[in-house]
C-alpha positions in Angstrom: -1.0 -27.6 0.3 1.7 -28.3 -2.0 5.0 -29.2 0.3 6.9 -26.0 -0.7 10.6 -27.4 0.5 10.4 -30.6 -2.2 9.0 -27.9 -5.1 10.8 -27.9 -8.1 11.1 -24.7 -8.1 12.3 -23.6 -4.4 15.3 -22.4 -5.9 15.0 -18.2 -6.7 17.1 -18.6 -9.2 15.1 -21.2 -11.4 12.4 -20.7 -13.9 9.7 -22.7 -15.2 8.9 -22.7 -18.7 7.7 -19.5 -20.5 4.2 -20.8 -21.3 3.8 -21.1 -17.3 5.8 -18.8 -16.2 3.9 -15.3 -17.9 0.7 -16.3 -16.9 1.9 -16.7 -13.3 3.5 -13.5 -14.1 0.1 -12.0 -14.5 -1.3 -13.6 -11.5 0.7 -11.6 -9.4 0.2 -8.7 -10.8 -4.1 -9.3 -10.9 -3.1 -10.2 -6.9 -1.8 -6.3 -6.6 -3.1 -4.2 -8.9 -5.8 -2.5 -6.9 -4.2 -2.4 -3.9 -1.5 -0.4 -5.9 -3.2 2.3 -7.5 -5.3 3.1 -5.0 -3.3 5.1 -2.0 -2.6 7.7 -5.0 -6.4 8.0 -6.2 -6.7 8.8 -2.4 -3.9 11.2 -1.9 -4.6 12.5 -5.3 -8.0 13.6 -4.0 -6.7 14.5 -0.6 -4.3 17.5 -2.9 -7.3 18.8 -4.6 -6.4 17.5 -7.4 -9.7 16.8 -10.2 -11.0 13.5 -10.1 -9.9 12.2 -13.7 -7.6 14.7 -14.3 -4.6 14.6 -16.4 -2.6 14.8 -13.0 -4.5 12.3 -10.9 -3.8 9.8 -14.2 -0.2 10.6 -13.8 -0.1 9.7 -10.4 -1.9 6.3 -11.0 0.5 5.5 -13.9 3.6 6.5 -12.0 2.4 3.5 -9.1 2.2 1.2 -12.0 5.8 2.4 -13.1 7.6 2.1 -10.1 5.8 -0.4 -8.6 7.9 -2.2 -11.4 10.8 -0.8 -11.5 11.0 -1.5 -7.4 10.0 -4.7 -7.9 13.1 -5.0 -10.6 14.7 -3.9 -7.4 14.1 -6.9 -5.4 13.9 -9.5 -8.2 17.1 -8.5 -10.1 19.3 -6.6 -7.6 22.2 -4.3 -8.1 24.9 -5.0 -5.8 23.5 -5.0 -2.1 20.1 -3.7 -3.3 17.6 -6.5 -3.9 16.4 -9.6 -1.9 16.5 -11.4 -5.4 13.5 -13.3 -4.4 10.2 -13.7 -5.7 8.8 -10.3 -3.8 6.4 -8.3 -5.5 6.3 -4.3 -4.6 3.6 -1.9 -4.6 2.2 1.1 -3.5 1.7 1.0 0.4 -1.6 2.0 2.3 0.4 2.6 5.3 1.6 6.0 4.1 -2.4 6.8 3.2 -3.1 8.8 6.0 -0.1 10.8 6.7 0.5 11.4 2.8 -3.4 12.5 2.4 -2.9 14.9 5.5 0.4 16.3 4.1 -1.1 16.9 0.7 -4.4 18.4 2.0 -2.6 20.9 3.9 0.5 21.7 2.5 0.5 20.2 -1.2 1.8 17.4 -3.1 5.5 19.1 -3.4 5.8 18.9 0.3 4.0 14.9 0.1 6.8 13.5 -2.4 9.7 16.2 -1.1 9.3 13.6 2.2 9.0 10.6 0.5 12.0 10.9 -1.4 14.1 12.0 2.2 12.3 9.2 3.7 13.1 6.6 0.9 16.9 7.6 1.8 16.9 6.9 4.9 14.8 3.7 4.5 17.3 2.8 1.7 20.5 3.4 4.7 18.1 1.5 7.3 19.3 -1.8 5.3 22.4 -1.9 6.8 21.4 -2.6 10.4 18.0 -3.7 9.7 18.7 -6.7 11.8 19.3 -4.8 14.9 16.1 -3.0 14.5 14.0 -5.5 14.9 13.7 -6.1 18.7 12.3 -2.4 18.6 9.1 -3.7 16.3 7.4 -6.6 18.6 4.1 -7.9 17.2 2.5 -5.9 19.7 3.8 -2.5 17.7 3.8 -3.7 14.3 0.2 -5.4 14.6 -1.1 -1.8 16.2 0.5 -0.1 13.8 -1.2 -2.1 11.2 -4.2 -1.9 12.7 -4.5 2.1 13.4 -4.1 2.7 9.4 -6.8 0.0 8.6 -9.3 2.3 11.1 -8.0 5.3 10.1 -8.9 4.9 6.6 -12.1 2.9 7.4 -14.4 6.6 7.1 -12.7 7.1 3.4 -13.4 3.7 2.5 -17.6 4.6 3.6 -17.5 8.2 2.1 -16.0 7.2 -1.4 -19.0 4.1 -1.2 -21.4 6.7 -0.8 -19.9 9.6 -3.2 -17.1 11.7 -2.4 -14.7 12.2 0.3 -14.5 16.3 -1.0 -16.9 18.6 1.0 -18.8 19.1 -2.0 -19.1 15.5 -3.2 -20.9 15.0 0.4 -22.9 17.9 0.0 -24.2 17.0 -3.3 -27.5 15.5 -3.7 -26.6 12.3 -4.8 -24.2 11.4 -1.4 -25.3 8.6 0.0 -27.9 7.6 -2.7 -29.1 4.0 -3.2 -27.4 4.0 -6.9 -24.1 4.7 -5.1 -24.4 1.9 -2.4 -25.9 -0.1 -5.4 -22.5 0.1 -7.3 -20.5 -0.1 -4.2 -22.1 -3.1 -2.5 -21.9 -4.6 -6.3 -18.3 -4.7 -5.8 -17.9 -6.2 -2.4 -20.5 -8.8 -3.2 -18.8 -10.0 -6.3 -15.2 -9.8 -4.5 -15.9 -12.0 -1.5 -17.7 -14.2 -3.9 -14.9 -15.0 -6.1 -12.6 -15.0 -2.9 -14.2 -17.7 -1.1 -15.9 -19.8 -3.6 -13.3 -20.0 -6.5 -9.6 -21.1 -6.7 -6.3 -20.0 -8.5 -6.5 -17.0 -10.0 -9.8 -16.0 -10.1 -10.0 -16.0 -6.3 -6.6 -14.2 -6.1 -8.4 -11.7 -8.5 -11.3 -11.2 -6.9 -11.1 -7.5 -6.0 -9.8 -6.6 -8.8 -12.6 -8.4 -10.6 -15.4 -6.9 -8.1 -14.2 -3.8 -9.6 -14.7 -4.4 -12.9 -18.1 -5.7 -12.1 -18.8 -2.6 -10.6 -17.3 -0.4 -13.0 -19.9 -2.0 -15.3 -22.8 -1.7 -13.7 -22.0 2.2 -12.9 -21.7 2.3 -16.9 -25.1 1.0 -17.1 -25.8 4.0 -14.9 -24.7 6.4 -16.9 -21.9 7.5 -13.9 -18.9 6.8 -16.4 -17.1 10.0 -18.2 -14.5 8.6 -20.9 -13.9 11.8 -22.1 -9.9 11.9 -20.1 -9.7 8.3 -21.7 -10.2 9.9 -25.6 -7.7 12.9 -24.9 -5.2 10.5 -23.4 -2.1 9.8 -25.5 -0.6 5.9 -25.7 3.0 6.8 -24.5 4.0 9.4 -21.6 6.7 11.1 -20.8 8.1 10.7 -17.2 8.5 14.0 -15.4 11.4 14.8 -12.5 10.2 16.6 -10.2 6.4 17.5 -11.3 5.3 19.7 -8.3 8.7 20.9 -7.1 10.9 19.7 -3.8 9.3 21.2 -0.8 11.3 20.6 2.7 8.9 20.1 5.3 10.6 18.4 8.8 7.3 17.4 10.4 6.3 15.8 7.0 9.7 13.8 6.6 9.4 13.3 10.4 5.9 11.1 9.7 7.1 9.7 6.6 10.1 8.4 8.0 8.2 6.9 11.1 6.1 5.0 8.9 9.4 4.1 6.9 10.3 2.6 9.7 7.2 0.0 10.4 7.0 -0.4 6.3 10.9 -1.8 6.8 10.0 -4.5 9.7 7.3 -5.4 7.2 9.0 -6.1 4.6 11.4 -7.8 6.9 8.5 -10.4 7.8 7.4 -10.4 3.9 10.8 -11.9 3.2 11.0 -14.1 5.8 7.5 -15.3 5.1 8.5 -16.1 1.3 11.6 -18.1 1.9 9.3 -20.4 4.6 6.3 -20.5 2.0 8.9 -21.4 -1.1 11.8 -22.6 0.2 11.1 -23.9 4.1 13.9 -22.1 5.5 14.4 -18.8 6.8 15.8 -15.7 5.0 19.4 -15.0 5.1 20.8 -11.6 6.7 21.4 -10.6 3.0 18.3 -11.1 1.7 16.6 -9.2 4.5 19.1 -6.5 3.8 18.6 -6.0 -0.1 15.0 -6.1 0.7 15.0 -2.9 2.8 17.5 -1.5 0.6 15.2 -2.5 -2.3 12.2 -0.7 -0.7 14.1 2.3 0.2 15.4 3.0 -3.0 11.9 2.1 -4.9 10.7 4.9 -2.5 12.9 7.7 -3.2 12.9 7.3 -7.0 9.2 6.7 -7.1 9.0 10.0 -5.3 11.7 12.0 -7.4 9.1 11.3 -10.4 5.4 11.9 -8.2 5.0 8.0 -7.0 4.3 7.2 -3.6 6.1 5.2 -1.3 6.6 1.5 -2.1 6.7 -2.1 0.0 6.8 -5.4 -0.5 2.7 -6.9 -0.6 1.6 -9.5 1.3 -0.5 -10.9 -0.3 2.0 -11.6 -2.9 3.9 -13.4 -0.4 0.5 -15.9 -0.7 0.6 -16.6 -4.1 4.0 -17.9 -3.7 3.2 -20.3 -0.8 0.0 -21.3 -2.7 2.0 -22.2 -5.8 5.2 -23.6 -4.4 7.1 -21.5 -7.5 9.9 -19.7 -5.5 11.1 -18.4 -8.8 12.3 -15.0 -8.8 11.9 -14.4 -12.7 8.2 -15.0 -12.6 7.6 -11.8 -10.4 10.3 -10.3 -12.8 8.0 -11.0 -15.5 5.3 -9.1 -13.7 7.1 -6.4 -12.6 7.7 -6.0 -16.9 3.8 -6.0 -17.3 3.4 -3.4 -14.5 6.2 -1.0 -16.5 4.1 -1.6 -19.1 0.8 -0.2 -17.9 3.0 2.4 -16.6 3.8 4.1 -19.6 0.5 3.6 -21.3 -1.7 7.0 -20.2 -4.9 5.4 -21.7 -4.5 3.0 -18.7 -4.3 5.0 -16.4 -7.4 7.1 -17.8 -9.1 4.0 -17.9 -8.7 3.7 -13.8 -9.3 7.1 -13.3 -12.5 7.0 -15.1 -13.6 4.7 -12.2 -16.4 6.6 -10.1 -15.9 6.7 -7.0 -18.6 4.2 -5.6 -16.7 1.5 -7.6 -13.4 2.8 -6.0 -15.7 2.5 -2.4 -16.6 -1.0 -2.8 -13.2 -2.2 -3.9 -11.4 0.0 -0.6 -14.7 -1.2 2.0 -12.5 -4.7 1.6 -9.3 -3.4 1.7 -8.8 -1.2 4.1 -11.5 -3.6 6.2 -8.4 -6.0 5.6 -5.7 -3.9 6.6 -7.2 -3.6 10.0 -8.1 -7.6 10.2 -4.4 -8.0 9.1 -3.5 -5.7 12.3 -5.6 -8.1 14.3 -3.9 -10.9 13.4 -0.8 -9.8 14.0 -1.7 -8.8 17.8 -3.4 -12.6 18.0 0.1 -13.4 18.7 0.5 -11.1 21.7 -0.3 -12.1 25.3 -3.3 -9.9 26.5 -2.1 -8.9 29.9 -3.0 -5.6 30.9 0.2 -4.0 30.5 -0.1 -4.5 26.8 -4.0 -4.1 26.8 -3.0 -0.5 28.5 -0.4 0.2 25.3 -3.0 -0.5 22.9 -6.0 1.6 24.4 -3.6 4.9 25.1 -1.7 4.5 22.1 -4.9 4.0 19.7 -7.5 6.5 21.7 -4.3 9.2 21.4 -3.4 8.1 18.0 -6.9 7.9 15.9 -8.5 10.7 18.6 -6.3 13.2 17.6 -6.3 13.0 13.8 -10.7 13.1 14.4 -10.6 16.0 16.6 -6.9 18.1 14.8 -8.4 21.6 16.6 -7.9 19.8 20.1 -4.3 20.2 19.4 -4.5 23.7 17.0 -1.8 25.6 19.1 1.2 22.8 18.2 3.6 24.3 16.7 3.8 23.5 12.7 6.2 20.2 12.7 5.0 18.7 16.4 1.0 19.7 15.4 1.3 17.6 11.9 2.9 14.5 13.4 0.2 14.7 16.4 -2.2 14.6 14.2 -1.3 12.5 11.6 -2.7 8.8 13.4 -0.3 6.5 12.4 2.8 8.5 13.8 1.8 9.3 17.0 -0.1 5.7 18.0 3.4 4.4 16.8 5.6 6.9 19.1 3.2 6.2 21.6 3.3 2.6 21.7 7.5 2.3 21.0 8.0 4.5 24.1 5.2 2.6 26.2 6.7 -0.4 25.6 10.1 0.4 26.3 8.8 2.0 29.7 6.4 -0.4 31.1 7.5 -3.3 33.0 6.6 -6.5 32.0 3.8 -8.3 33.7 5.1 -11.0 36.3 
């Protein structure tokens, strides 16, 4: 691997020539581009909302936007805001699950009414980020991690096999060997590319597993392009599209998962100035990268995006390449805006059936959990932390199977005990604060 503290271009602030610098542009943006649009296909479907529909390509082209305009954020800066290093944001999984169970039951208003609150107060979180971080362990942030890879394991196996809607599983076709055809097409082809190519081909590869798979449920006949035809080439960016709805419980799990997305993005930062500089991030820079998120969040939200953070496995790319330069992720962040404002993209990815979506999210959110994993590698196993993991997981992922168990909670206190991710991270926080350490 290339020695990243001699590179040439350790410094943020340099930039290698154009001709080099837009194509690694686009790399980054190949790296993230599923994972981005995905958590609002998934919400999107959560809300109702048609499959293909003019809304649900709004919602995809709004993660492209502001995925951009976050990552301008970091990249460029504006004051304190900003990192101004090469950290590329996105969508985040991690508000999947309590997002999907907000929108399900009380609508999309009420989903991006918390994200924006919560984007606030992940914005003022920069200022004492620092003195956060002895709250977030490896032992919480890795079970965190973990409990939203399992939790949205089932989607990952019911959009492979149809539908996640009662009446996609109902439907004939659920579960049918053309389905897992197309799905498995796209999980084969991904950890092909992954493991036996290099550069950007490999960094592609889900991306590239769903194209593959998009083509071969074309050959099917499973591929509508009739919202691709009505779409127009330039849209117009909506405040506001479903309303502000204050819901406390909502904002309540939002912000709690604000919270672990903020010590992510922490080790994201620190992680890129080790991979591209070999030295560790500066109080600043870990600053203007939560203020960075927080304000991507709450303006993504004021317009219908979802929460954004910085992506990992951006963070990769840059250790792979040895280019620390900021202005190359500035160049993708352009392309994203782009895409962004281009509806016939976003019909394009909404005309994706949902096997091909099932494939590409089998790896994923199979990831997200593995990433979980790795993060506790670095815990010692005693029993007292072995004894946080089982209560706060069984509690945690238990309660969002079984919600009835739990059906006489009051509104607020029943949605964040059932919403997996809040309550396995409550649980495990006030465990560990409780619990002796082992001797």
């Amino acid at each position: 691997m290339t020695d990243m503290s001699t590179s040439i271009y350790a410094d943020p602030d340099e930039t290698p020539p154009l001709a080099q610098a837009v194509p690694l542009g686009l790399q980054h943006v190949l790296a993230m581009f599923a994972s981005n649009v995905t958590p609002s296909i998934i919400v999107a479907g959560a809300a109702g909302l048609a499959f293909g529909g003019a809304e649900q390509i709004y919602l995809i082209q709004m993660a492209m936007l502001f995925a951009g305009v976050a990552t301008l954020f970091q990249t460029v800066g504006i004051g304190p805001v900003g990192a101004r290093l090469p950290i590329m944001q996105g969508t985040s999984f991690a508000f999947v699950g309590v997002l999907a169970g907000v929108a399900a039951t009380q609508g999309m208003g009420v989903a991006l009414s918390a994200c924006i609150i919560a984007g606030g107060i992940h914005f003022v979180l920069g200022a004492f980020i620092k003195h956060l971080r002895w709250l977030f362990p490896p032992l919480i942030t890795g079970l965190v991690i973990l409990a939203i890879g399992l939790y949205l394991i089932p989607v990952a196996i019911k959009y492979a096999a149809g539908g996640a809607a009662p009446f996609q599983m109902e439907a004939e076709s659920f579960g049918s060997l053309m389905h897992w055809s197309v799905a498995l097409s796209v999980v084969i082809v991904a950890l092909i590319l992954k493991f036996f190519t290099k550069g950007t081909l490999s960094n592609a590869a889900i991306l590239i597993g769903l194209i593959a798979g998009y083509l071969l449920a074309l050959a099917f006949g499973m591929v509508n392009f009739s919202a691709v035809a009505n779409a127009s080439w330039i849209t117009s960016v909506t405040p506001l599209p479903y309303g502000f709805e204050f819901s406390l419980g909502a904002v309540i799990a939002v912000t709690l998962v604000s919270i672990v997305s903020a010590i992510e993005t922490v080790g994201d930062a620190s992680a890129t100035t080790k991979a591209g500089a070999g030295r560790e991030a500066t109080d600043a820079e870990i600053a203007g990268a939560t203020y960075a998120d927080g304000l991507g969040t709450a303006i993504a939200g004021v317009f219908g995006g979802l929460p954004n953070t910085s992506f990992s496995q951006n963070v990769g790319i840059v250790g792979m390449t040895g280019i620390m330069s900021r202005h190359v992720v500035t160049i993708g962040a352009l392309i994203l805006i782009l895409c962004g404002l281009a509806p016939k993209i976003g019909a394009v990815i909404a005309s994706m059936p949902l096997p091909v979506l099932g494939g590409g999210v089998i790896v994923m959110f199979g990831m997200v959990a593995a990433a979980g994993l790795n993060v506790l590698s670095e815990v010692d196993m005693n029993r007292r932390n072995m004894v946080i993991i089982a209560v706060s997981l069984t509690a945690g992922l238990g309660l969002n199977l079984v919600p009835s168990a739990v059906q006489y909670l009051p509104g607020v206190v029943g949605t964040l005990a059932t919403s997996a991710v809040a309550p396995t991270a409550l649980i495990a926080i006030t465990l560990n604060l409780a619990l002796p350490e082992e001797i």
